[in-house]
FILUMVEX-342950 format. One record per residue (C-alpha): x, y, z; chain; residue number from 1; residue in one letter. Coordinates in Angstrom, 2 decimals. Example, Ala and Ser with C-alpha at 12.3 -4.5 7.8 and 13.67 -1.06 7.14 Angstrom:
X | Y | Z | chain | n | res
12.30 | -4.50 | 7.80 | A | 1 | A $
13.67 | -1.06 | 7.14 | A | 2 | S $
***
This chain:
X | Y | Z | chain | n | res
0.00 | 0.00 | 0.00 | A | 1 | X $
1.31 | 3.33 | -0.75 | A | 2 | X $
0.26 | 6.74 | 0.26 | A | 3 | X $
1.95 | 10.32 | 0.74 | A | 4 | X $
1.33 | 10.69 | 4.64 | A | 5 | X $
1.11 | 7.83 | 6.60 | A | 6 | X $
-0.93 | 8.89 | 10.03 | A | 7 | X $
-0.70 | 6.85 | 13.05 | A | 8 | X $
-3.67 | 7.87 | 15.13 | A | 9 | X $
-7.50 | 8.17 | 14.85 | A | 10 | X $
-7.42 | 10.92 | 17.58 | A | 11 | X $
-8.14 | 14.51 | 16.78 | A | 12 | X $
-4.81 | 15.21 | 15.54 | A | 13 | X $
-4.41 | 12.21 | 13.31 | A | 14 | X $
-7.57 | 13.06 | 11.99 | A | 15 | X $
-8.01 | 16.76 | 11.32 | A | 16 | X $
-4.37 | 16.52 | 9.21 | A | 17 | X $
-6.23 | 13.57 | 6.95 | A | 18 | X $
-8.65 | 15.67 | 6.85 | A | 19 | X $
-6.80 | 18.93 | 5.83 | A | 20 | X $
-4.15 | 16.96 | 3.77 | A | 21 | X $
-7.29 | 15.88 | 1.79 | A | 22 | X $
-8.78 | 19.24 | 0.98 | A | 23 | X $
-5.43 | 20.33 | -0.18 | A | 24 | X $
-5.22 | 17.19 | -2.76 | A | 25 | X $
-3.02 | 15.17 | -0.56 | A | 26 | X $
-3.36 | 11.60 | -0.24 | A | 27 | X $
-3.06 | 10.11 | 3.52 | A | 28 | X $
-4.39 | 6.78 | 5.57 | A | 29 | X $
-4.96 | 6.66 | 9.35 | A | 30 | X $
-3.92 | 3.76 | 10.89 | A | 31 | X $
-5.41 | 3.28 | 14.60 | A | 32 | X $
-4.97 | 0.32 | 17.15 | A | 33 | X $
-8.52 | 0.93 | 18.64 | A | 34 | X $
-12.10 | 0.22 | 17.30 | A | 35 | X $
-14.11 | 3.03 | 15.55 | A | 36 | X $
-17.33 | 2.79 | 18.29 | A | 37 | X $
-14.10 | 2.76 | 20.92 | A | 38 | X $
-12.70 | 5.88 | 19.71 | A | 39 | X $
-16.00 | 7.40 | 19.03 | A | 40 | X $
-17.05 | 7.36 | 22.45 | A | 41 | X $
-13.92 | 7.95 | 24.93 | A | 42 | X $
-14.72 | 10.88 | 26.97 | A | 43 | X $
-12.03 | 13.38 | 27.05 | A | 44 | X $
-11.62 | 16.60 | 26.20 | A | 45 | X $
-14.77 | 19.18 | 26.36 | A | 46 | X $
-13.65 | 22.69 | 25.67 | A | 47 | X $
-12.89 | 24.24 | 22.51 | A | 48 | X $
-10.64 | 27.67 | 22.22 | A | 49 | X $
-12.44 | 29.82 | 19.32 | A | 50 | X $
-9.27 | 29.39 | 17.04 | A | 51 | X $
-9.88 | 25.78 | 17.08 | A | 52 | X $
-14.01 | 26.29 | 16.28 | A | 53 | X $
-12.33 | 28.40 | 13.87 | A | 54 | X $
-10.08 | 25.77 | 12.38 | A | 55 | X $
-13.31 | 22.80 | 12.29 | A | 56 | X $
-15.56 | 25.79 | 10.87 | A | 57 | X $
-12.78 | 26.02 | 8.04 | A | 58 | X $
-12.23 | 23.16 | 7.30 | A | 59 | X $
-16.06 | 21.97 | 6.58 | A | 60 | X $
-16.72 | 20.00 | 9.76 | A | 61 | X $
-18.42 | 22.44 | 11.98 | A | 62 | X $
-21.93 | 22.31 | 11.26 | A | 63 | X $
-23.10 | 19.75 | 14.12 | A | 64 | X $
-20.59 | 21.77 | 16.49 | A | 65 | X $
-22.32 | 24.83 | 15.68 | A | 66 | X $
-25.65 | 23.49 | 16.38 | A | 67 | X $
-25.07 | 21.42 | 19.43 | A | 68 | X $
-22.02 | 23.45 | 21.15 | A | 69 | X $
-22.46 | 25.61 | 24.41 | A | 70 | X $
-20.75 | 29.12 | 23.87 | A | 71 | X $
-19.21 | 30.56 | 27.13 | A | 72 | X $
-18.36 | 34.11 | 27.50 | A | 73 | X $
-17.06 | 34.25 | 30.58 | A | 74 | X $
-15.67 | 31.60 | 33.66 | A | 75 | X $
-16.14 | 32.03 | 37.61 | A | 76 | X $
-13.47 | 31.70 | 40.15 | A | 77 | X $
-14.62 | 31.11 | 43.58 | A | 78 | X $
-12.49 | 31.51 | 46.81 | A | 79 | X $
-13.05 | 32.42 | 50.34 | A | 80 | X $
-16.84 | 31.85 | 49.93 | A | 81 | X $
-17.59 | 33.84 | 46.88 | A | 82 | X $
-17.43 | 34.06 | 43.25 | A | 83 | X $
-15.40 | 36.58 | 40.93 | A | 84 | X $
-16.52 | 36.47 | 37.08 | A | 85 | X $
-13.92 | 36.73 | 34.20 | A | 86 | X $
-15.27 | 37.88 | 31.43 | A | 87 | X $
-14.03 | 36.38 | 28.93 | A | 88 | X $
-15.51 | 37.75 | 25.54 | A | 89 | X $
-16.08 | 41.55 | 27.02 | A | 90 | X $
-11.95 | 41.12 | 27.49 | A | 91 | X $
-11.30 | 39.49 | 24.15 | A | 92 | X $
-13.94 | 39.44 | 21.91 | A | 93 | X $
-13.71 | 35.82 | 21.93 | A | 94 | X $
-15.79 | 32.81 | 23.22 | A | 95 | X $
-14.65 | 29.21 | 24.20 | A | 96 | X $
-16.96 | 26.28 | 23.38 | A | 97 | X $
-18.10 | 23.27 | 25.24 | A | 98 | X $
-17.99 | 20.46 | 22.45 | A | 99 | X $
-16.92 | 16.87 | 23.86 | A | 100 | X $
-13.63 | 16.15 | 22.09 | A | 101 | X $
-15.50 | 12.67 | 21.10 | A | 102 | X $
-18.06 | 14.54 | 19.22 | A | 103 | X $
-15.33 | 16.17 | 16.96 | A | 104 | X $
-13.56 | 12.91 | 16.24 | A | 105 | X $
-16.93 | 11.67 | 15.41 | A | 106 | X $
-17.41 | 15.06 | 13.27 | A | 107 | X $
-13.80 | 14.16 | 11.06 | A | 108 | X $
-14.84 | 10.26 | 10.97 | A | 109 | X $
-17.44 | 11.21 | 9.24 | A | 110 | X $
-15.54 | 13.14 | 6.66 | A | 111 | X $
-12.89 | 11.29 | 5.86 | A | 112 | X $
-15.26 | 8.27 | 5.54 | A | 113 | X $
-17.63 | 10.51 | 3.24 | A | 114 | X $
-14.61 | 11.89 | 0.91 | A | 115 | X $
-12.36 | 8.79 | 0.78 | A | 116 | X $
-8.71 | 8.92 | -0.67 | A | 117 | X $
-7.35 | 10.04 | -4.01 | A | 118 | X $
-5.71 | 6.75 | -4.39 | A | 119 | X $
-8.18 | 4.46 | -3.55 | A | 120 | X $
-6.68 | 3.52 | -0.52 | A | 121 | X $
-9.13 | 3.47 | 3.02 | A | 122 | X $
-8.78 | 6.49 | 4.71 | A | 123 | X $
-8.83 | 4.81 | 8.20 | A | 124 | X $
-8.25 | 1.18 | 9.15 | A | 125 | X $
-9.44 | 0.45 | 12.29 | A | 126 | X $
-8.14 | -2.77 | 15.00 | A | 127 | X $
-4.46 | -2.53 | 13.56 | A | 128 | X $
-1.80 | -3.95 | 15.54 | A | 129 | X $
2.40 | -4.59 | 15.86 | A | 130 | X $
2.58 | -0.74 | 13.70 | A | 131 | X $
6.10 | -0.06 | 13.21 | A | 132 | X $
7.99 | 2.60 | 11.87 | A | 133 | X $
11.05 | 2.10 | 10.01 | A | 134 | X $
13.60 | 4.46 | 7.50 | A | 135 | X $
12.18 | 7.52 | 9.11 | A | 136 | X $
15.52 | 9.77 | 8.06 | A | 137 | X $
15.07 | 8.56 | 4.68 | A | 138 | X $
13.28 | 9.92 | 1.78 | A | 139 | X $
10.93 | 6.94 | 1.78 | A | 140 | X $
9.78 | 6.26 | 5.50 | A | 141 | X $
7.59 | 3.25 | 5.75 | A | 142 | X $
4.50 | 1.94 | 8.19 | A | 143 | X $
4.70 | -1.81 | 8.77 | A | 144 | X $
1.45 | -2.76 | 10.77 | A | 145 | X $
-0.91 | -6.06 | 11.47 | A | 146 | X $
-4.62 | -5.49 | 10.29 | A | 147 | X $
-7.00 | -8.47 | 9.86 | A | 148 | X $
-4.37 | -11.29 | 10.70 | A | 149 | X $
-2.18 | -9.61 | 7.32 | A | 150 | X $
0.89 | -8.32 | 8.06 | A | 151 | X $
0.90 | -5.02 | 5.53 | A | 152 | X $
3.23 | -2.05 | 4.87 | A | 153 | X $
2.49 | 1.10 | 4.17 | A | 154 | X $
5.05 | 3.41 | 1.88 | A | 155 | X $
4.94 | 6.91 | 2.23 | A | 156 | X $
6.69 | 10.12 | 2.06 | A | 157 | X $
6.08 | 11.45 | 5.91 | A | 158 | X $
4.72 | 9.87 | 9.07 | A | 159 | X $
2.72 | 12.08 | 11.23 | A | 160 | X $
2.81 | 10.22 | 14.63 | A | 161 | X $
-0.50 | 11.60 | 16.22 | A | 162 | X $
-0.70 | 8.18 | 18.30 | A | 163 | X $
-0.70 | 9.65 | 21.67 | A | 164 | X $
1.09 | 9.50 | 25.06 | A | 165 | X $
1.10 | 5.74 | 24.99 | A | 166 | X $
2.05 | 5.01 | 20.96 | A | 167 | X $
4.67 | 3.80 | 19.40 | A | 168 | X $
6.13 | 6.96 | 17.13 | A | 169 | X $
7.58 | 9.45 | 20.22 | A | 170 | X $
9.95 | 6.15 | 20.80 | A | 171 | X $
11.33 | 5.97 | 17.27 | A | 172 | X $
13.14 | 9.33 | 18.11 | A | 173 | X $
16.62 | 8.33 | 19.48 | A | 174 | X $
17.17 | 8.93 | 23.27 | A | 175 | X $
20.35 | 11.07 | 21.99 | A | 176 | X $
18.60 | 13.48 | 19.79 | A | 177 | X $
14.97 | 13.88 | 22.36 | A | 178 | X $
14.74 | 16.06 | 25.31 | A | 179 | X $
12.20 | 15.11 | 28.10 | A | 180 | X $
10.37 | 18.13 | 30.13 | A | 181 | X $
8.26 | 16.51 | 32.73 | A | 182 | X $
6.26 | 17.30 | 36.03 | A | 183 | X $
3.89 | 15.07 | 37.76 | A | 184 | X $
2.09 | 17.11 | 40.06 | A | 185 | X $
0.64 | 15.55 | 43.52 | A | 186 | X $
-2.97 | 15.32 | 42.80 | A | 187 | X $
-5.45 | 14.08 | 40.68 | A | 188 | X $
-9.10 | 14.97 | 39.44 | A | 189 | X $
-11.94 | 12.55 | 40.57 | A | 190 | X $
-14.25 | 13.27 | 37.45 | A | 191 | X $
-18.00 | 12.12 | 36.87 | A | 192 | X $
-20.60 | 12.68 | 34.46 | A | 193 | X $
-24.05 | 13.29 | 35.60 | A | 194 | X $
-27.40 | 13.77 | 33.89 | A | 195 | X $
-28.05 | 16.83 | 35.70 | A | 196 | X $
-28.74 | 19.81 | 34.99 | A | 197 | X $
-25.20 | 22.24 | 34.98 | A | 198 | X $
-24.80 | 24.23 | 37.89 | A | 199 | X $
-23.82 | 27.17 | 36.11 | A | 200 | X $
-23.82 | 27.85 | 32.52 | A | 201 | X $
-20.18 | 29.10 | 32.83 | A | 202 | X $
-17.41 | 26.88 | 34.01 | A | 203 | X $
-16.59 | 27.34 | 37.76 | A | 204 | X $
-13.45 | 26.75 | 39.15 | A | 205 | X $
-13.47 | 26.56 | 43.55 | A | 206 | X $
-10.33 | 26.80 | 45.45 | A | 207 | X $
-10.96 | 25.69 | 48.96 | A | 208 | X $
-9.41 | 24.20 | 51.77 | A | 209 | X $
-10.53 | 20.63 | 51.64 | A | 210 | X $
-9.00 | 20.96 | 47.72 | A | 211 | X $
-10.02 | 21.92 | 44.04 | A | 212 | X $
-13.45 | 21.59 | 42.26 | A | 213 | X $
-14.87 | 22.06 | 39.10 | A | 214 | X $
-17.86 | 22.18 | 37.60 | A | 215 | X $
-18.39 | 22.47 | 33.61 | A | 216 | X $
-20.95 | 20.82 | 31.45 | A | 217 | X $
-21.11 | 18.39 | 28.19 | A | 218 | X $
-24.88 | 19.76 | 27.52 | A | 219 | X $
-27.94 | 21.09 | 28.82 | A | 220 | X $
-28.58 | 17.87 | 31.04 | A | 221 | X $
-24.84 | 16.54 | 31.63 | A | 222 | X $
-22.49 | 17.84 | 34.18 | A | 223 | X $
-19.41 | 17.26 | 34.26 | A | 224 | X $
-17.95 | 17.41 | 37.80 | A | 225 | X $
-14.41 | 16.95 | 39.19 | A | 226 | X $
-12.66 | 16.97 | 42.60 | A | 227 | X $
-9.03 | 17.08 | 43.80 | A | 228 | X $
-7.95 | 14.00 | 44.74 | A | 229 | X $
-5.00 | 11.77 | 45.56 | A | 230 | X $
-3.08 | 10.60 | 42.53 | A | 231 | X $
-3.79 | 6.81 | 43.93 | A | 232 | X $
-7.47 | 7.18 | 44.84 | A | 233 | X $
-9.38 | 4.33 | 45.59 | A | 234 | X $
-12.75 | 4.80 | 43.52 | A | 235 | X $
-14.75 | 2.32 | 46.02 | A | 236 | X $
-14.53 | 4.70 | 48.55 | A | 237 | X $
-16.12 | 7.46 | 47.03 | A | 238 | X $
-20.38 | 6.21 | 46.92 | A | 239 | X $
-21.99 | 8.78 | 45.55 | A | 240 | X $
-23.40 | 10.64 | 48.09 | A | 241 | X $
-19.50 | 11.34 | 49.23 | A | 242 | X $
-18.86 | 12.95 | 46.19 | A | 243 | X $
-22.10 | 15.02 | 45.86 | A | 244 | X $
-21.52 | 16.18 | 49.82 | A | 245 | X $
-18.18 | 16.82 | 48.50 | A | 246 | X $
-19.52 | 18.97 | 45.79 | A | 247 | X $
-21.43 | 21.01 | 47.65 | A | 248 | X $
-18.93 | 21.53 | 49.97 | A | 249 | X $
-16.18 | 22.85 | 47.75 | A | 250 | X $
-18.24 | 24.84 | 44.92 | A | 251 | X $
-20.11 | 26.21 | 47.83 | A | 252 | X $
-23.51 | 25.26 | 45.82 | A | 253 | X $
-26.88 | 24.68 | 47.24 | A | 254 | X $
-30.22 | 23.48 | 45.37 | A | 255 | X $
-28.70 | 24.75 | 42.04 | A | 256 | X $
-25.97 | 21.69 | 41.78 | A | 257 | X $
-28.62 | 18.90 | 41.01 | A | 258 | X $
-27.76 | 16.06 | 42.44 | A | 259 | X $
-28.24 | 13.56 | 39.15 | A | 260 | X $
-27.56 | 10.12 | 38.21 | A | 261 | X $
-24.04 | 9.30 | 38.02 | A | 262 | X $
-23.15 | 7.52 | 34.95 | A | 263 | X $
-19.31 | 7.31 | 34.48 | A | 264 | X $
-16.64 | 8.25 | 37.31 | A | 265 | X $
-12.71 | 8.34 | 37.25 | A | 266 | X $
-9.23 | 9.66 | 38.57 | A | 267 | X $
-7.28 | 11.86 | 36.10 | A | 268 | X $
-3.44 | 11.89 | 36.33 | A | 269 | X $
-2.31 | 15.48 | 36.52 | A | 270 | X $
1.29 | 15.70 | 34.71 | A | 271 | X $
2.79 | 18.39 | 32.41 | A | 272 | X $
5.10 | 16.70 | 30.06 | A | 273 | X $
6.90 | 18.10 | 26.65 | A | 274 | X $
9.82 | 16.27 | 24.28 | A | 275 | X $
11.75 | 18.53 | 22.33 | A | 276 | X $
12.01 | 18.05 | 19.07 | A | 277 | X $
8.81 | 17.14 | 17.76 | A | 278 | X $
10.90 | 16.01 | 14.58 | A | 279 | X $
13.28 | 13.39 | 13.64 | A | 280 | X $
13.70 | 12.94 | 9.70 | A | 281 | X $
10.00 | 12.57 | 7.87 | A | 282 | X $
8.47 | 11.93 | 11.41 | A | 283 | X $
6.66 | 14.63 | 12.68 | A | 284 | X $
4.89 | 14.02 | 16.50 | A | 285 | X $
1.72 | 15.87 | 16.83 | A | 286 | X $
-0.65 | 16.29 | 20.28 | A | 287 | X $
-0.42 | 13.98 | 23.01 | A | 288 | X $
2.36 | 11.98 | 21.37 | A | 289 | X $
4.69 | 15.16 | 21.88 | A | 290 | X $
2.74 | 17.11 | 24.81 | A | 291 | X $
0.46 | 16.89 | 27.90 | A | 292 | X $
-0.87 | 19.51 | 30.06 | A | 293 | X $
-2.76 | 19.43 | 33.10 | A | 294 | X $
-6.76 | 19.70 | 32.28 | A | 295 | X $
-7.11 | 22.59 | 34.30 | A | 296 | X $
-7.34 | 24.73 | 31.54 | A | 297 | X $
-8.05 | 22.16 | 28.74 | A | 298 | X $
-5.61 | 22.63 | 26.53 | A | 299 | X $
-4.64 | 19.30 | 25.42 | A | 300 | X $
-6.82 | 19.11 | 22.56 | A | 301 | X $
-6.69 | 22.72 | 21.51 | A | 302 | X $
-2.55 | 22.14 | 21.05 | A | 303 | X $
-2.69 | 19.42 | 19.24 | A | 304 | X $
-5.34 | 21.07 | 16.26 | A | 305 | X $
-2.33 | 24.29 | 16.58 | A | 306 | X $
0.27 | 21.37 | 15.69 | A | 307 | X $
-1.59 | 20.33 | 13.22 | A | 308 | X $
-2.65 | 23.47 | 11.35 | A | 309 | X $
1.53 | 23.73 | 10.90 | A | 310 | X $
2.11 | 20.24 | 9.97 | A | 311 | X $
-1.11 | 20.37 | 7.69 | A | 312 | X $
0.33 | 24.00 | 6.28 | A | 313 | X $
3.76 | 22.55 | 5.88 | A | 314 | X $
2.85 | 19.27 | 4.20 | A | 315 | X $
0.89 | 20.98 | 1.51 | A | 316 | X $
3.55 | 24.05 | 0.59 | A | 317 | X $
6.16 | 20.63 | 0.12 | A | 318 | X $
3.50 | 18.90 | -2.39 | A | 319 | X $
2.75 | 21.77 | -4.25 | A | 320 | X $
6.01 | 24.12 | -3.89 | A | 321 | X $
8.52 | 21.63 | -3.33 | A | 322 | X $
8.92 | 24.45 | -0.34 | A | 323 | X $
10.46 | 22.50 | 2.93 | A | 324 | X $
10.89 | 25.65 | 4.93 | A | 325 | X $
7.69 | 25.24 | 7.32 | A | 326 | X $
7.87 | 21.48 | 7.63 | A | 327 | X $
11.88 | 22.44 | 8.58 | A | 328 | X $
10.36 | 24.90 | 11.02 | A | 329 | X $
7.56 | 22.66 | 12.41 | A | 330 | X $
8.81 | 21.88 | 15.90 | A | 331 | X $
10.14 | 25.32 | 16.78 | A | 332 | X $
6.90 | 27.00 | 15.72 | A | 333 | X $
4.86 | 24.41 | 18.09 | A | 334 | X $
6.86 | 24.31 | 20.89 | A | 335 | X $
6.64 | 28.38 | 21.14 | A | 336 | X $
2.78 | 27.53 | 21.52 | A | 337 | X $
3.16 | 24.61 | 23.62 | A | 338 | X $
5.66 | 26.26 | 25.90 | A | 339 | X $
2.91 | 29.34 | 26.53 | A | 340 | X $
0.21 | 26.53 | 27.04 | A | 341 | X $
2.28 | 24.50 | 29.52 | A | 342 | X $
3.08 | 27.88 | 31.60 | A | 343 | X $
-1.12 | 28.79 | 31.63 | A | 344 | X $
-2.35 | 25.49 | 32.86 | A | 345 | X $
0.63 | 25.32 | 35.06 | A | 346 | X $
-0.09 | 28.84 | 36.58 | A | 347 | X $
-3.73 | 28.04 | 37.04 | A | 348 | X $
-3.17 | 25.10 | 38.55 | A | 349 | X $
-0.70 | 26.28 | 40.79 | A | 350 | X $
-3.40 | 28.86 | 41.67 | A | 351 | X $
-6.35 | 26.81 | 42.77 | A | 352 | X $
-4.92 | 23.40 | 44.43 | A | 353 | X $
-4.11 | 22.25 | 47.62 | A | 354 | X $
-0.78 | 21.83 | 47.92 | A | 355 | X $
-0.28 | 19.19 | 50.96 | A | 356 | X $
2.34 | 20.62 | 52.94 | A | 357 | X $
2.28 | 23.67 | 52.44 | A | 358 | X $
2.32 | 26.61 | 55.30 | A | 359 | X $
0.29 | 29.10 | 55.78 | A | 360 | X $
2.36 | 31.71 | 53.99 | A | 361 | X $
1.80 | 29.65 | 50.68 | A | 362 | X $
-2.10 | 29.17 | 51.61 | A | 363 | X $
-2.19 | 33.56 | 51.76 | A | 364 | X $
0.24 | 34.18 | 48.60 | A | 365 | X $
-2.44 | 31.86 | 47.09 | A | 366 | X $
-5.61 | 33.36 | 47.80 | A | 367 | X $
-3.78 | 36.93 | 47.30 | A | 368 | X $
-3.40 | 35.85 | 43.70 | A | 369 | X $
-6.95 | 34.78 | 42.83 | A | 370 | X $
-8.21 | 38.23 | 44.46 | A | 371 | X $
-5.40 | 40.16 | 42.11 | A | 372 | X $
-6.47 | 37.79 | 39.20 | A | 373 | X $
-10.48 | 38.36 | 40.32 | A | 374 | X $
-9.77 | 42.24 | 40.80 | A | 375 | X $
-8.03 | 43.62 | 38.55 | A | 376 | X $
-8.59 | 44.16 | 34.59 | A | 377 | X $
-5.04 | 43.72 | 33.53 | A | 378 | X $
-4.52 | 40.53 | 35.35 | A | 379 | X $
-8.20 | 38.96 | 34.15 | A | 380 | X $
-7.59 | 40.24 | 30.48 | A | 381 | X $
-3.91 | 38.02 | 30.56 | A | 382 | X $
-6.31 | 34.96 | 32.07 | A | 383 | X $
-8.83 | 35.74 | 29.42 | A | 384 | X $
-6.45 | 35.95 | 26.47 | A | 385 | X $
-4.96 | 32.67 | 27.63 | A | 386 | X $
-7.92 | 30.90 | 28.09 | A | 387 | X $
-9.44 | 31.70 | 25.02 | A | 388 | X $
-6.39 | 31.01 | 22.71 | A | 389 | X $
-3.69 | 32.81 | 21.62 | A | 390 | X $
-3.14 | 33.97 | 18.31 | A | 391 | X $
-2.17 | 31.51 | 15.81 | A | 392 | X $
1.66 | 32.00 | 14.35 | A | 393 | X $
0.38 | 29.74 | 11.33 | A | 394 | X $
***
């Protein structure tokens, strides 16, 4: 089988540059390990910056997120018993969107299925196993991967590995040439869906004493809840009433947090993580693969669609200039966007956690922050600009 970008990865990234690469006359396939009703339905991912709406809405695959999304122009921080609004368009002129990041992959599965390949090729195969990448530093990288108990390969000219934290491509890179940035902070988020009506129809984030909540939405009848937790938190002893009196406790709600059915619950690792390059021949690392961020500010997805309008960008001035210059420039342009992204969710998160062991000096500088942050428009318009998605170099 032979394409011009192999993509390892049915994830957003993976498939928004099929996607793109496909509108601009290139030919790709996306090769992914999991099932399509798997990767259809994994909850991650809920909040969309507006240059990413922007990017979907572009590209032909916004209609449904137009329809069914939940604008927010603004976000609440609540310490010390009450709640500060940022207000987040009035600041910017910019919204951020609640869209479950399943709903978009569902969104570009659709596409890519719908438009099919220039060669003839699939555009996805779905339930691959043993991929493989081999020759990346050569002119003719190749894919070798299991799929229906026939060992295939797939020829290309580049690899985008968009296969996430877990896959295979970030470990092709040699352990010479890749640079590890990595924090694992000392908490997690107990998370649960609910049908139940939101709280709020902004996000609010709660610092308290007892530890971080937050309370977002994934529509008009599911909430999505989380708590601060321990990293190694034992699920069976949180019944649901403990996490509802927990709830109330920490957002400082009464009758408006409905107290729903609770249909899915989990701990979230909180980690900041970043390899430098995201490059290495005609292998190019994209989203989770090359980045994580903590999902205080929900950036995750949002970097990896900026990595990918480069990559996409680059890819299609080499078909149709023979122009390398962007591709060549790929990882530096990124990283200056990841690097910005990593500092934001690591400020806010610094911001609103419990820290255990820390003294009361730390517990004050803390709580002196939020009421600068909550206060003053300088210091909301930098949160508000950050939230709501820098400017796009590309």
């Amino acid at each position: 089988m032979r394409t011009q970008v192999g993509i390892i990865g049915a994830g957003p990234a993976g498939l928004l540059l099929s996607h793109l690469l496909h509108l601009a006359g290139i030919d790709s396939v996306v090769l992914e390990a999991r099932s399509r009703a798997y990767v259809e339905e994994r909850v991650r991912a809920g909040l969309l910056e507006q240059g990413s709406v922007d990017t979907l809405t572009e590209a032909g695959v916004g209609d449904r997120l137009h329809r069914q999304g939940l604008a927010h122009h603004g976000i609440e921080l609540r310490f010390d018993g009450a709640g500060h609004r940022i207000p987040l368009t009035d600041l910017t002129g910019k919204v951020v969107t609640i869209y479950g990041q399943q709903e978009v992959v569902k969104d570009l599965i659709a596409a890519r299925l719908a438009a099919g390949t220039h060669s003839g090729n699939p555009p996805i195969l779905f339930e691959v196993a043993d991929v493989a990448v081999h020759d990346v530093t050569s002119d003719s990288p190749r894919i070798s991967f299991t799929h229906e108990g026939q060992t295939q390969v797939l020829d290309c000219a580049f690899i985008g590995g968009c296969d996430g934290f877990h896959g295979i491509c970030r470990g092709a890179i040699p352990e010479e040439i890749i640079r590890v940035y990595d924090r694992i902070y000392p908490f997690a988020w107990l998370g649960i869906l609910a049908h139940s009506r939101p709280v709020s129809e902004e996000l609010i984030y709660a610092r308290h004493s007892d530890g971080f909540a937050l309370a977002t939405m994934r529509s008009e009848t599911v909430s999505r809840l989380y708590l601060q937790c321990a990293p190694d938190e034992d699920l069976a002893q949180w019944p649901d009433d403990r996490i509802w009196d927990e709830l109330h406790n920490r957002l400082g709600c009464g009758d408006e947090l409905q107290q729903g059915k609770i249909f899915q619950k989990g701990v979230t690792a909180m980690r900041s993580y970043v390899v430098e390059p995201m490059r290495h021949g005609r292998l190019f690392l994209a989203g989770d693969a090359a980045h994580i961020v903590p999902p205080t500010c929900a950036k995750g997805m949002n970097l990896a669609i900026a990595d990918i309008r480069v990559l996409a960008r680059g890819l299609e001035r080499f078909f149709t200039k023979n122009d390398a210059t962007l591709l060549e420039q790929y990882s530096e342009i990124c990283l200056r966007r990841i690097w910005k992204g990593q500092r934001f969710s690591w400020w806010m998160t610094s911001m609103l956690h419990r820290f255990d062991g820390a003294d009361p000096f730390e517990h004050r500088v803390q709580v002196a922050e939020l009421d600068y942050v909550s206060t003053s428009r300088a210091a909301m318009t930098t949160l508000a600009e950050n939230y709501v998605g820098l400017p796009y170099e590309v």
